[in-house]
C-alpha positions in Angstrom: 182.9 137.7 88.3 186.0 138.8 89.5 188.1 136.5 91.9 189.7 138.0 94.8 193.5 137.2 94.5 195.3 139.6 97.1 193.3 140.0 100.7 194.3 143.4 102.1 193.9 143.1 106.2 195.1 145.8 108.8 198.5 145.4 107.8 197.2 147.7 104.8 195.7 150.4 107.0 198.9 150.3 109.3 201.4 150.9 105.5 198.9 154.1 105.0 196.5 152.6 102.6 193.6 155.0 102.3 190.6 153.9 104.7 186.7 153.8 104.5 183.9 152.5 107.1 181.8 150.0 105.0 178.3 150.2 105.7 176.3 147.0 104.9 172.7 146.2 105.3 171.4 142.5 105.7 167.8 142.1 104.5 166.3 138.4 105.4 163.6 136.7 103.9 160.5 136.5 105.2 159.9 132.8 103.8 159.9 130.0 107.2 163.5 129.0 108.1 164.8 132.2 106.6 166.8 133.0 110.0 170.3 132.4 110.3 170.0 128.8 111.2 172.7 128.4 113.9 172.4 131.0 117.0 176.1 130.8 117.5 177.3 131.0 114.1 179.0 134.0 112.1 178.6 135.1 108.7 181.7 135.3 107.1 181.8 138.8 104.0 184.3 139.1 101.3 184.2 142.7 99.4 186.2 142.0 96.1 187.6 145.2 94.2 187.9 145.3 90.2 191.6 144.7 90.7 191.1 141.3 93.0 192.1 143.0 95.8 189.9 142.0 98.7 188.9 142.2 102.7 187.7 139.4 104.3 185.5 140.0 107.4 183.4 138.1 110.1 180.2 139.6 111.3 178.5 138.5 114.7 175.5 136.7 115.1 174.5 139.1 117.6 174.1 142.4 118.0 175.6 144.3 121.1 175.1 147.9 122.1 178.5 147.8 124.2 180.7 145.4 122.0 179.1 148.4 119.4 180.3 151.2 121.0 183.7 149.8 121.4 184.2 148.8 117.8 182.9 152.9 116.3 185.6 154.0 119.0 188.1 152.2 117.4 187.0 153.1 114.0 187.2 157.1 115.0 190.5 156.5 116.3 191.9 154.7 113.4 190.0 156.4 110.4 191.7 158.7 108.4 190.7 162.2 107.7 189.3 161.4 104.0 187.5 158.5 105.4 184.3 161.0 105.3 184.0 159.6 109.1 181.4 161.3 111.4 182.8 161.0 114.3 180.4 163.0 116.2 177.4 161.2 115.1 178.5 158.0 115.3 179.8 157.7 118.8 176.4 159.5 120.0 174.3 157.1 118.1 176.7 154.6 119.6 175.7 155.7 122.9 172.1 156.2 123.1 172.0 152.7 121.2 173.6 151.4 124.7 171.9 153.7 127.0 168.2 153.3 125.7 168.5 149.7 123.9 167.2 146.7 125.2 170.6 144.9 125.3 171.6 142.3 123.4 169.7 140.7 120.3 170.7 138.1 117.5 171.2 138.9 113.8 170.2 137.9 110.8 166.7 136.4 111.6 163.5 136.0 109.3 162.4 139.8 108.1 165.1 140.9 110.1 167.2 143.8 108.4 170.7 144.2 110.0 173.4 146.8 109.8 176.9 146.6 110.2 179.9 149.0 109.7 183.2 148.1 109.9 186.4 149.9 109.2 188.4 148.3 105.9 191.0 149.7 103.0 188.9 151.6 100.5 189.1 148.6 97.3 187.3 151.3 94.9 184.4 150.2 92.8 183.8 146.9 93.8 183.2 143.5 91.2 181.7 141.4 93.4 180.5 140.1 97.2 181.3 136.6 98.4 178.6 135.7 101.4 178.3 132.5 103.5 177.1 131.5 107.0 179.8 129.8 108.9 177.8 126.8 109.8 173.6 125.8 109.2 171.7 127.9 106.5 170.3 131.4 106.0 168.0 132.9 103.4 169.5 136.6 102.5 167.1 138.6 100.0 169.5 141.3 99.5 172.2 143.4 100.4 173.6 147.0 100.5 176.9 148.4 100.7 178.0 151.8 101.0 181.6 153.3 101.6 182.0 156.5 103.7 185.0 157.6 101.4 183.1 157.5 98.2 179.8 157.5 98.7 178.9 154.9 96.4 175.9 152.3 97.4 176.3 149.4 96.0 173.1 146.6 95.3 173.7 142.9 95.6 170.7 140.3 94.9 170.4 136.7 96.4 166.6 135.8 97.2 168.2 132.1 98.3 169.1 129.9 101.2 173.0 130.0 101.7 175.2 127.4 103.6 173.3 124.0 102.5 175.0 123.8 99.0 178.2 126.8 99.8 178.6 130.5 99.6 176.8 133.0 97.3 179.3 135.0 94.7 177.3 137.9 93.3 177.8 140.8 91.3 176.5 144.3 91.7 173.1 145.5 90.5 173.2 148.6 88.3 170.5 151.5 89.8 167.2 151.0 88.0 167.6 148.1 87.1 165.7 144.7 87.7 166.7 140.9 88.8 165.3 137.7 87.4 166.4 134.6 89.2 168.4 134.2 92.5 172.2 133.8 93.9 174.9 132.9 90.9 172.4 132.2 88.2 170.4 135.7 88.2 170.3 137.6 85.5 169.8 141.4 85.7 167.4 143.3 82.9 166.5 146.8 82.4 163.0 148.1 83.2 162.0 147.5 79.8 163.5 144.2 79.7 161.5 142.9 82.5 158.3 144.7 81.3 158.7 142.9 78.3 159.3 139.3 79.9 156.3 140.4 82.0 154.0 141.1 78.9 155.6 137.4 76.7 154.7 135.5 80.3 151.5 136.5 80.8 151.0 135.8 77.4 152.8 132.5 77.5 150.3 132.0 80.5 146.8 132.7 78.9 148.2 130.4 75.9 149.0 127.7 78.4 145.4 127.9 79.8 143.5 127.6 76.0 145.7 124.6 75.4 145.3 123.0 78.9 141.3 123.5 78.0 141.3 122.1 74.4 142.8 119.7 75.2 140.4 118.4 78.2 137.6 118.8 75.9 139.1 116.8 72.9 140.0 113.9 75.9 136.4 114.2 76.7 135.1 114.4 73.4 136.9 111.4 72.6 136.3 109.3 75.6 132.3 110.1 75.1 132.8 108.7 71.3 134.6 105.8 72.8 132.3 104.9 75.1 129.2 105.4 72.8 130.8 102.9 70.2 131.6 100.3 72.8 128.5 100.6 74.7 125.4 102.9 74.5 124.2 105.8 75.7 124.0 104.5 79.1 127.4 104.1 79.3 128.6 107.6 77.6 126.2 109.8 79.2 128.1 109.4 83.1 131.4 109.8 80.8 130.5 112.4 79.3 128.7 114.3 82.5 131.9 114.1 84.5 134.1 115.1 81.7 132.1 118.2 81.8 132.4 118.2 85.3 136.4 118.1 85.5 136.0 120.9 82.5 134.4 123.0 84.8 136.3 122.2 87.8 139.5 123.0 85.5 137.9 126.2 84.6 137.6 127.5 87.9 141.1 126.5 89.4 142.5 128.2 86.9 139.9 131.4 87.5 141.5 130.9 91.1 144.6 131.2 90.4 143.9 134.5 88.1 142.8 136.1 91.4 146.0 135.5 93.4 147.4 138.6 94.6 150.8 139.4 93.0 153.1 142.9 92.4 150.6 143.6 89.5 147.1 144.1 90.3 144.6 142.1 88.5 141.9 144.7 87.2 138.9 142.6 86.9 136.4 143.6 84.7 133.1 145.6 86.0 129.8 144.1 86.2 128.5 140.4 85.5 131.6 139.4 83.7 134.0 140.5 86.9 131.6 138.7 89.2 131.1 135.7 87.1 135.1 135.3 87.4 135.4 136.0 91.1 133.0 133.1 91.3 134.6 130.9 89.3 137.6 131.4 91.0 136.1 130.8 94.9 136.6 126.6 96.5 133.3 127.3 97.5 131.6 127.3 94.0 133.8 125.0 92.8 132.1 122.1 95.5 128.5 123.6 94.9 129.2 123.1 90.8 130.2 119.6 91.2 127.6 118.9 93.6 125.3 120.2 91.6 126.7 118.2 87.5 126.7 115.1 90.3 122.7 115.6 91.2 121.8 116.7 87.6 123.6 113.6 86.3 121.6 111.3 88.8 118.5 112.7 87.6 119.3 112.5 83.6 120.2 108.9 84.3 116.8 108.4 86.1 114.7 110.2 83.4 116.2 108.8 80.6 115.8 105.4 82.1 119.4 104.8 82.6 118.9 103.7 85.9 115.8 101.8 86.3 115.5 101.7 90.2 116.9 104.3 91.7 116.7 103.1 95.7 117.8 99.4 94.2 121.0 100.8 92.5 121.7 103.6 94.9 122.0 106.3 92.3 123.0 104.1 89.4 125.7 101.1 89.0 129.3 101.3 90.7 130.1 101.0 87.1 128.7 104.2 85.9 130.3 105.6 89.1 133.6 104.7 87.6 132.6 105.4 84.3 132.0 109.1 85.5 134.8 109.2 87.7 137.2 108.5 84.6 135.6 111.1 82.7 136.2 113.5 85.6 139.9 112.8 85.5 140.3 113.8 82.0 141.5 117.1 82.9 144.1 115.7 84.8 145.1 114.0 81.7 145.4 116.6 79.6 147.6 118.9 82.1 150.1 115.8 82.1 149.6 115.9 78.0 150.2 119.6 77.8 153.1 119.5 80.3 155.0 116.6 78.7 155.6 118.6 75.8 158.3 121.0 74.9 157.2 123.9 76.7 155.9 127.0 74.6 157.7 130.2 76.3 159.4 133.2 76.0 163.4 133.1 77.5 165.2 135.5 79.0 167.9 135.3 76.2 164.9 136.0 73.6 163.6 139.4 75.2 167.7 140.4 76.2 168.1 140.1 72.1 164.9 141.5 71.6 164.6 144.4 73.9 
């Protein structure tokens, strides 16, 4: 990060410092509450050269087509010949912005994506871009900077909410390349890098999932042991039955999850074994399964004489109920077990030194 330590304002222009219109592009998040938070308030833009020189601006919260056409005037009037100004074009796209618009319209709201060009110094290749509503919050995905004079686009990453906890100081984004993490603390990777991360997460992922079932089956394993030894069979069986429950309902949650849609299309495997896991992964065979291990346990407790009377106990004692219940909650167990512990992935410091 470079900090800005000399601002250059319009006394710079005025001295014959070489001039540029800087073209930025706002795009908001589409998450709730993205939306510049305060309809009145400004968003306040620092561009900061590799030298520390800098230009400070205020951008509008709104958007309006005569205010507009005023301010590319001015900028035609004041820019000089190697600005690589337009004229022309922009004071007819000024117009017909004012003629056919539908007046004017706040900035900066949620999916919103907002231009604005203003005339500054031309600071060269820039180090970073210092961002921060004026007052309330606003969630800024990314933004895009281009300068008439040179050409150059620049790519700055945020994907947070700014105002709540101060401005946003980020660094440009190399083309082609990929950001992991938001605001200050993102890190930017190649392609490969973050193909590689990709590959070690999922991995880190389908390891997570064998450990979170082992280790529900070991709990229920061991609960069933403990209750045999304590007890009978009477009191393991509905211990055992809603361990395997929870085993199942574990199963399928994370068979869910699997099936949420992400950037990378999950390619599920043809025939039974694909439709087996769409199953698995639907809330509405997750109920049916448990209803089902409920009305199968009910009837192993009534054949093998575990419950005597059925009508008299209602479906067995309330302390086979809880006896069930607990074995249920085993999986719950074990993802507090398995989360406890030092967690078992891949950093993005391993696959920088790797890649």
């Amino acid at each position: 990060m470079v900090i800005p330590t000399r601002l250059v304002g319009q006394e710079g222009l005025n001295q014959g410092a070489p001039s540029t219109v800087y073209t930025l592009r706002f795009s908001t998040g589409f998450a709730r509450g993205s939306g510049l938070a305060q309809p009145h308030s400004g968003v306040q833009v620092c561009l900061v050269g590799e030298d520390g020189s800098a230009v400070l601006r205020r951008l509008e919260p709104v958007f309006d087509p005569v205010a507009m056409e005023r301010e590319v005037a001015a900028i035609c009037a004041q820019a000089d010949a190697g600005a690589g100004v337009d004229r022309k074009s922009m004071l007819r796209a000024s117009t017909r912005s004012r003629v056919t618009g539908s007046g004017a319209k706040p900035r900066f709201q949620q999916g919103g994506v907002d231009e604005v060009s203003f005339l500054a110094a031309e600071l060269g290749p820039l180090a970073s871009l210092l961002l921060a509503p004026e007052e309330g919050v606003w969630g800024v995905d990314e933004v895009t900077l281009s300068s008439s004079r040179t050409g150059h686009t620049d790519r700055f990453v945020c994907k947070e909410s700014l105002g709540s906890r101060g401005a946003a100081f980020l660094s440009p984004v190399p083309a082609g390349a990929v950001v992991y993490g938001s605001g200050e603390e993102a890190v930017v990777l190649t392609r490969e890098q973050a193909a590689l991360l990709h590959e070690l997460g999922m991995i880190d992922y389908m390891s997570l999932k064998d450990r979170l079932l082992a280790a529900t089956t070991a709990l229920v394993i061991a609960g069933t042991c403990l209750a045999y030894s304590v007890g009978d069979w009477e009191a393991a069986a509905p211990f055992l039955a809603g361990g395997c429950g929870g085993l199942l309902y574990q199963f399928s949650l994370q068979a869910g999850v699997d099936l949420v849609p992400s950037p990378h299309e999950m390619v599920l495997p043809p025939g039974p074994l694909g439709l087996a896991r769409r199953l698995a992964g639907s809330s509405s065979f997750r109920i049916g399964a448990l209803a089902s291990l409920a009305l199968l346990g009910a009837w192993v407790a009534q054949s093998t004489g575990a419950v005597q009377d059925l009508e008299a106990h209602k479906f067995g004692e309330a302390r086979q109920v809880l006896t069930g219940v607990l074995g249920f909650m085993m999986y719950k167990l074990a993802l507090v077990s398995v989360t406890v512990l030092p967690p078992m992935t891949h950093s993005v410091a391993e696959v920088q030194r790797r890649a």
